[in-house]
MARVOMI-715594 format. One record per residue: x, y, z of N, C-alpha, C, O in turn. Coordinates in pm, whole numbers, padded with zeros to 5 digits, always signed. Layout:
! MARVOMI-715594
XYZXYZXYZXYZ
...
This chain:
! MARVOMI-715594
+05797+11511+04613+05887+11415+04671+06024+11474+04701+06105+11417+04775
+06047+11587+04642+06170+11656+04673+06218+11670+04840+06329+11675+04892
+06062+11674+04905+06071+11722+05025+06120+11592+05109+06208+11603+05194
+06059+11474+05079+06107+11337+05150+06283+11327+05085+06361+11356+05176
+06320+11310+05019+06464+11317+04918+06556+11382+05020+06654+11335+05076
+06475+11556+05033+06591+11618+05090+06583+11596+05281+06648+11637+05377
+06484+11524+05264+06489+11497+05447+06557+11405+05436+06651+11433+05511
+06581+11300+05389+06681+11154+05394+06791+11223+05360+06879+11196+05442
+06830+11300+05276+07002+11378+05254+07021+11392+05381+07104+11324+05441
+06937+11492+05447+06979+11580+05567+06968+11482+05657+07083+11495+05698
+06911+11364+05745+06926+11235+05797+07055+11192+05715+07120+11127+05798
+07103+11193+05635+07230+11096+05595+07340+11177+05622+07454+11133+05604
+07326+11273+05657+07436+11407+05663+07485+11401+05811+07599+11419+05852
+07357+11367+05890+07340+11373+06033+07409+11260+06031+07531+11253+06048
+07336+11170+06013+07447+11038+06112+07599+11025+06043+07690+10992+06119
+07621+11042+05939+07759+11092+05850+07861+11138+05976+07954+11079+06031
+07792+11295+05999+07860+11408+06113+07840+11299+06249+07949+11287+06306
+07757+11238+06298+07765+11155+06423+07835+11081+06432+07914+11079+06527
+07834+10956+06301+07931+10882+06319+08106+10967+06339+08199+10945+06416
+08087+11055+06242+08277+11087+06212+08261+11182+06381+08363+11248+06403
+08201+11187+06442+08218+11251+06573+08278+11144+06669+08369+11163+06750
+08225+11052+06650+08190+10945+06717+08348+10866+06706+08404+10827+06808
+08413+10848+06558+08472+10783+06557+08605+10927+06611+08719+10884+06629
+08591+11026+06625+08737+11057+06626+08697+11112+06792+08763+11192+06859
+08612+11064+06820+08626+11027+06990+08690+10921+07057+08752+10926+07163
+08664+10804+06969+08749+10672+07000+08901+10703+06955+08982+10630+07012
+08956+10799+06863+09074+10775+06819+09153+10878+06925+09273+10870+06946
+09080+10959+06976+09101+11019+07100+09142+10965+07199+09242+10999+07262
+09061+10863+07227+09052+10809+07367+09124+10713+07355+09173+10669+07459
+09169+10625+07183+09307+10525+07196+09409+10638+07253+09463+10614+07361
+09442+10774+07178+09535+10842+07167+09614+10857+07364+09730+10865+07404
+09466+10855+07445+09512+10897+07531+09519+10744+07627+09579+10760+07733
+09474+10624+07605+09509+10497+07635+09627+10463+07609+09681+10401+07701
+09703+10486+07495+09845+10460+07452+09897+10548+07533+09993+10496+07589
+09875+10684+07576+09972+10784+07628+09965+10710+07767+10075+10688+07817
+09866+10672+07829+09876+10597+07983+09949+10551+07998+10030+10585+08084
+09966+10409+07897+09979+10289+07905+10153+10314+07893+10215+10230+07959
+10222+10393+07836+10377+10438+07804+10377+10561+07933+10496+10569+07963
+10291+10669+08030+10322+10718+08149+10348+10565+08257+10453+10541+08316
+10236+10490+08258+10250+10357+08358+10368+10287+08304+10448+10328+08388
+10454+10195+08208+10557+10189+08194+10667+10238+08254+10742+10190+08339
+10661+10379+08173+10771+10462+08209+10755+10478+08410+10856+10455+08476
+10664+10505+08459+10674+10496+08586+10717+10376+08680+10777+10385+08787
+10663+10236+08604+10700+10128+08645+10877+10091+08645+10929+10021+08732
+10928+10135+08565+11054+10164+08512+11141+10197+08584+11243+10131+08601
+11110+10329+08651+11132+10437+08737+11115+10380+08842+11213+10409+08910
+11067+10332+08883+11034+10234+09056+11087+10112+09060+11129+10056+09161
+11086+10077+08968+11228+09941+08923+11366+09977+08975+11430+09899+09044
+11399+10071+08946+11561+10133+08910+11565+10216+09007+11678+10263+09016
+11454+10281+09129+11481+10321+09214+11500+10209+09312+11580+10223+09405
+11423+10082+09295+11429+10011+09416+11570+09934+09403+11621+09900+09510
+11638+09902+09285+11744+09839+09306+11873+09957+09319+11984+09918+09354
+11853+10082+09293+11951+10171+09358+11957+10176+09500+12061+10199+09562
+11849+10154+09550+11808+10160+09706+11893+10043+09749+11994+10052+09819
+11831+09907+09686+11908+09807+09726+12071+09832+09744+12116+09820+09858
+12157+09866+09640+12244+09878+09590+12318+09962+09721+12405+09928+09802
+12250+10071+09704+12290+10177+09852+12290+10063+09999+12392+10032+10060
+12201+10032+10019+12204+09962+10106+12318+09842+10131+12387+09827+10232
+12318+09738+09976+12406+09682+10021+12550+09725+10022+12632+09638+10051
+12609+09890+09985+12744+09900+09989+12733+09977+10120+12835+10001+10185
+12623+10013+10157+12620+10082+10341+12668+09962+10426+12764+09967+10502
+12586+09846+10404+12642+09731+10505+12780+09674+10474+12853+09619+10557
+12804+09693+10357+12959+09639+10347+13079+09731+10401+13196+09708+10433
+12992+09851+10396+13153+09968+10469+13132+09946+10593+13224+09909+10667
+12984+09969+10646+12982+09962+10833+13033+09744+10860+13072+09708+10971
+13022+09661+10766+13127+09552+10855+13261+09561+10829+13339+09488+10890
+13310+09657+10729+13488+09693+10671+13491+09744+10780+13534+09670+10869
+13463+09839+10807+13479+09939+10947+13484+09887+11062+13587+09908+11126
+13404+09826+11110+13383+09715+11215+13522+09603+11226+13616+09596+11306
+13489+09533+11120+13640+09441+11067+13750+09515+11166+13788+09480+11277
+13795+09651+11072+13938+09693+11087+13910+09746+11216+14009+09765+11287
+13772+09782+11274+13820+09778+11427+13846+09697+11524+13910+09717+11627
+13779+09577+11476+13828+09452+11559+14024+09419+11528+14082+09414+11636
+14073+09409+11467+14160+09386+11414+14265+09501+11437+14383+09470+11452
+14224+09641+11440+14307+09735+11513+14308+09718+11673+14421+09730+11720
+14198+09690+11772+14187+09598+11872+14264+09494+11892+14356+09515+11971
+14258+09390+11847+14319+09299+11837+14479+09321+11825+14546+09231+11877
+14532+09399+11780+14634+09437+11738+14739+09482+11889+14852+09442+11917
+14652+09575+11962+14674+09707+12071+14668+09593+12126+14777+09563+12173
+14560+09487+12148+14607+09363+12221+14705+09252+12298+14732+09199+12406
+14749+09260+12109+14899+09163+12122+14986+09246+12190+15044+09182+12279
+15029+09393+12183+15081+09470+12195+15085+09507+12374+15164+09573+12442
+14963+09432+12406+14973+09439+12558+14875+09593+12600+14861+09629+12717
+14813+09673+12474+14788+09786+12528+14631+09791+12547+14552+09861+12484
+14602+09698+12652+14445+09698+12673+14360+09829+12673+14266+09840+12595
+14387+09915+12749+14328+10036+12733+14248+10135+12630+14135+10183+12635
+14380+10147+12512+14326+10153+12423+14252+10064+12287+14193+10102+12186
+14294+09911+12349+14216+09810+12289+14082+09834+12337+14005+09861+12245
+14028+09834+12453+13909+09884+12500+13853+09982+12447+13734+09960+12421
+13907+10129+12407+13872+10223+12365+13818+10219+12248+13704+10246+12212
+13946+10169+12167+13863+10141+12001+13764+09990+11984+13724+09959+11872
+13737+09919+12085+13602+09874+12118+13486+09931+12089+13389+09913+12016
+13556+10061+12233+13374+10115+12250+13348+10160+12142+13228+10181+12125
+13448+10195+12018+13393+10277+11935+13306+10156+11797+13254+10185+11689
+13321+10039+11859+13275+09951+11735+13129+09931+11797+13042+09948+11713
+13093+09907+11893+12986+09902+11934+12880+09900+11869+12798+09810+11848
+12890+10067+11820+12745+10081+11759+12757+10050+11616+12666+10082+11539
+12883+09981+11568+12882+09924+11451+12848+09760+11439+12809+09695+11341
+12877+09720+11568+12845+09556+11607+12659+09583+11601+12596+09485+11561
+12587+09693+11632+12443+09674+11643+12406+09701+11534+12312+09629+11502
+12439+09783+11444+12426+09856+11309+12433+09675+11199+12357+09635+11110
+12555+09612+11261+12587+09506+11143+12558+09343+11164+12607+09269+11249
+12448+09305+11042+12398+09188+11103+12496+09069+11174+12617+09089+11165
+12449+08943+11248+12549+08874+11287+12602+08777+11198+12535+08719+11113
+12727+08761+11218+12781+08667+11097+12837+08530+11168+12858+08529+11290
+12859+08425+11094+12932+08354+11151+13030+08362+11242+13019+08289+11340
+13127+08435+11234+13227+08425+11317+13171+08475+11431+13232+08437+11531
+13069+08554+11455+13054+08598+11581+12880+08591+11596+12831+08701+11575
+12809+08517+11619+12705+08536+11596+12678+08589+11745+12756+08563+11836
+12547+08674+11766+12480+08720+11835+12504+08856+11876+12516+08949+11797
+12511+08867+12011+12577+09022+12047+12710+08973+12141+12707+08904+12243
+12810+09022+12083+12971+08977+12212+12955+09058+12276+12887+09161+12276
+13038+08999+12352+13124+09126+12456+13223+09137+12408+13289+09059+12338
+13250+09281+12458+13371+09360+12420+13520+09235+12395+13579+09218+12288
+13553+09155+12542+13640+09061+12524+13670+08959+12463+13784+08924+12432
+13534+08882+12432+13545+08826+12270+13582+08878+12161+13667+08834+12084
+13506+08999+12148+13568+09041+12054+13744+09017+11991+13792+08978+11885
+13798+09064+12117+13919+09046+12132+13987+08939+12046+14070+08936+11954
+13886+08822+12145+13955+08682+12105+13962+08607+11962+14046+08531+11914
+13803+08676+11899+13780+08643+11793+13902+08715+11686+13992+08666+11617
+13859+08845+11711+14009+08917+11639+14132+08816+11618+14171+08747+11524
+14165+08835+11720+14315+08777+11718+14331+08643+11686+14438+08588+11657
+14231+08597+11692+14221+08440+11623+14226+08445+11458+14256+08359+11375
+14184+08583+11447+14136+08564+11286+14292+08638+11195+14330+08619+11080
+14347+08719+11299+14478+08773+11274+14594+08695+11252+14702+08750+11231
C-alpha cells in the first residue's frame, strides 16, 4: 500500500504546485489590472488638464485679438475726431483681419464696414 500512499502524496503535491501557480497568476494579473487602472487615470488626468489649458489658451487668444481690435477701433475713432480720415482708414485696414478673427458682439454684430466702424467707435468714446 505504500505504493497507492505515495501516489496520493505525489497527486497532493501536484495540485498543491498547480494551485500556488495558479494563484500567483491571478495576483499577477490583479498586479497588472491595478497598474492599468492608475496608467488610465493618470492619462485621463492628463487630457483633462490639457483640454482646459487649451481652453484657457484659447480664451486669453480671443480676449487679446478683441483688446486689439477695441484699441483699434478707438485709435480710429480718435484720427477721426481729429479730422484725419486717411489714417483713420489705414488703421482700419489693419483691424480687418481682427474683425474676422473675432466673434460678433453686440455692439457690432455681423461683418461692418470700415465706416461704421467709425461710428460705432466714436459713439462708444
Amino acid at each position: 500500500m505504500r505504493f497507492l500512499d505515495a501516489s496520493r502524496d505525489q497527486r497532493e503535491k501536484e495540485r498543491a504546485a498547480a494551485q500556488a501557480r495558479r494563484r500567483q497568476k491571478l495576483h499577477r494579473a490583479w498586479i497588472t489590472a491595478g497598474i492599468s487602472v492608475l496608467a488610465l487615470a493618470f492619462t485621463l488626468i492628463l487630457a483633462a488638464w490639457s483640454r482646459s489649458e487649451q481652453q484657457r489658451a484659447g480664451e486669453v487668444e480671443r480676449q487679446r485679438t478683441e483688446q486689439l481690435f477695441e484699441s483699434g477701433l478707438t485709435h480710429a475713432a480718435l484720427l477721426a475726431q481729429d479730422e484725419d480720415y486717411a489714417a483713420a482708414w489705414r488703421v482700419l485696414g489693419k483691424t480687418v483681419e481682427l474683425e474676422i478673427l473675432s466673434p460678433p458682439n453686440a455692439a457690432m454684430p455681423g461683418i461692418c464696414w470700415p465706416a461704421s466702424w467709425i461710428c460705432a467707435a466714436a459713439k462708444r468714446t
